[in-house]
Every structure is written in C-alpha cells, then in structure tokens.
N, C-alpha and C positions, 0 to 999 in steps of 0.2 A: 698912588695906588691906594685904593681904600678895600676891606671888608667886602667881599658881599653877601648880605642875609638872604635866607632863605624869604624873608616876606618881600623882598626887592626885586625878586628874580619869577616868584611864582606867580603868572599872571600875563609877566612882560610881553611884549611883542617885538620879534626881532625885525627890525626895520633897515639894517643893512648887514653884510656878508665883507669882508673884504680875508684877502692873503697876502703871505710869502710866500715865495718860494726860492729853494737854493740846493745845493748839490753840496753835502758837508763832506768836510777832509776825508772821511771815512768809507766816499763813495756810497753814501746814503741820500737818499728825496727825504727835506725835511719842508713838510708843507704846514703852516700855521693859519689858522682860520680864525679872522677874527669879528667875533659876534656884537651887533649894536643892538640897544635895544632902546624902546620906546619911555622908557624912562630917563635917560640922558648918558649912561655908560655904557662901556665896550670891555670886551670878556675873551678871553683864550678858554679851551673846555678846564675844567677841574682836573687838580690830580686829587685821588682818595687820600684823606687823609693829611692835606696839605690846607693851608688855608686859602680859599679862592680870594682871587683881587679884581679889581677891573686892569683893564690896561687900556696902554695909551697902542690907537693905532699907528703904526709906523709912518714916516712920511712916504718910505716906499711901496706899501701894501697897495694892490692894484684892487678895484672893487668887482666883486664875484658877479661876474653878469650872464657871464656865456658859459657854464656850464662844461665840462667835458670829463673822463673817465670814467665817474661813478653814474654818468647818465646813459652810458655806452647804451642799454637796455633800452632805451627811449627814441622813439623819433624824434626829429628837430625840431618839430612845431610843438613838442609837449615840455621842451626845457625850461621854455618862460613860464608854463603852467604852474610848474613843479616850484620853481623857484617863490613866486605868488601865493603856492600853497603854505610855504614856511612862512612866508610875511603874515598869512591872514592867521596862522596859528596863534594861540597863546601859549607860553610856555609851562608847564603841570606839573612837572617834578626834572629834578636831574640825578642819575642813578648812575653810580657806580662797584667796581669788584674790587673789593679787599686785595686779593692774590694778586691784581691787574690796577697798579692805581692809577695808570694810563688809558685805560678805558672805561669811562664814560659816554655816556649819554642821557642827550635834552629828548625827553617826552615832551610831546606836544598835546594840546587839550583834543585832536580827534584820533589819538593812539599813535600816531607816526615818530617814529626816532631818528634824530639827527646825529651824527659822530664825525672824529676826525681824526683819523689815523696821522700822526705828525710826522712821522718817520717811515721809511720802507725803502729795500732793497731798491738802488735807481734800476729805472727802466721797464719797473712790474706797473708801472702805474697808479700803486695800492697806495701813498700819501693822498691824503686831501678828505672831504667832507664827503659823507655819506650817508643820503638820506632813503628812510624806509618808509610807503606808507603802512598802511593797520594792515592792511589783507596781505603784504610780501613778506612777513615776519616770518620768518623761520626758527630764530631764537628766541628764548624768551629772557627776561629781564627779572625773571623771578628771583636769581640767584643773587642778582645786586642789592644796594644796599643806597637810601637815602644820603647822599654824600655829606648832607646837614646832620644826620645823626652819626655818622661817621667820627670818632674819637682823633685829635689830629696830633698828629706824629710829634713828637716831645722834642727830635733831632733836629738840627738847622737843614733847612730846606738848602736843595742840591738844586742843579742846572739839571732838568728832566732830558731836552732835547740832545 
C-alpha cells in the first residue's frame, strides 16, 4: 500500500467498481467498495484525517456490475447508464467532514457524488455505494473539507469498520 497524492487521484478515471460484502459479529452490513482507477491503483473511500493508501482488491471482491439498492429510484434499463456515467467521469476533488471522518465523497468533473456507506444496520439496505447526479443534490458539500488539506491524525490508525 502506497500514499495517494492528491495530484494522482485528481483527474483519474474510475474504470472499475468491485465489493465485499458480509454480515459482522455485531449484526451489522459491512459493505466495502472498491475503486479502480485509470492510472493503475485501487482505493477504499478515505477516512478524514487518516492517511489514504491504495489497496489491494481482495480475491473475493465480486465486480459492481448490476447494480441494486441505491438504484432502487431508477428503472432497469437506466442502471448500465448510471454506471457508464461514473466511468466517463473524471474525478475533481474528494471531500470530506471533520466531525464525520467516515463520510466522504468523490466529486466528479460534471458535479455528481459518489459515497459509500460501509456499515449499516442489516436489513435497511443503507450499506453500499451511492451515487448522486448534479440536479438530485439535496445536500451540499459546503461544509466539508479537502480531505488533502486535512491535518492527519497524529494517533495510530485504528480498524474503521
């Protein structure tokens, strides 16, 4: 696992999607999403304030092709669209909340945000990737913070999930 700089990442194009998924001791959905990109590494989202790495994709990670929960809103013939749309993005910044170092998100170069909830109550459905485009924003990303300008935690880095 290496580094990743903010000039490696700003630009990239994510060329492949892949997951876990698993049901933790705790009776929790911990779903990981893992991001490739067109520069030759692969990426779990940031936490604030921690140093980002690339990571290795697992051998059991299945690749994100079909779509489900967070497309729920969409009809069937628009999930390959959606999907297509993140690939032809460029990536533009990635922002995260101080108070929240688990939430992040990748902006893309025509406004739309990508996230991924890791963890959630089983059976809500609410683990996994989810993607916005520019017009269904509701929140705004004002409050976050360049996760590159982010000052990184002085403490040894803990097991997030």
């Amino acid at each position: 696992m290496t580094a990743i700089l903010k000039s490696e990442i700003t630009g990239a194009r994510i060329v492949e999607i892949s997951y876990t998924y698993k049901i933790t001791d705790t009776g929790l959905d911990e779903c990981l999403m893992y991001f490739t990109v067109d520069r030759g590494f692969s990426f779990l989202m940031p936490f604030v304030g921690s140093q980002w790495e690339t990571s290795e994709v697992p051998d059991d990670a299945k690749p994100f092709v079909r779509p489900s929960g967070w497309f729920g809103r969409f009809r069937k013939n628009q999930e390959r669209a959606i999907l297509d749309q993140i690939r032809m993005g460029r990536i533009s910044g990635v922002f995260g909340d101080i108070d929240h170092p688990d939430d992040t998100v990748i902006v893309l170069d025509d406004g739309s945000h990508i996230s991924n909830t890791m963890v959630a109550p089983h059976g809500t459905g609410s683990a996994g990737i989810y993607y916005l485009r520019r017009s269904e924003q509701t929140a705004s990303i004002d409050h976050m913070k360049d996760i590159f300008e982010v000052p990184l935690d002085p403490t040894p880095s803990q097991t997030r999930c």
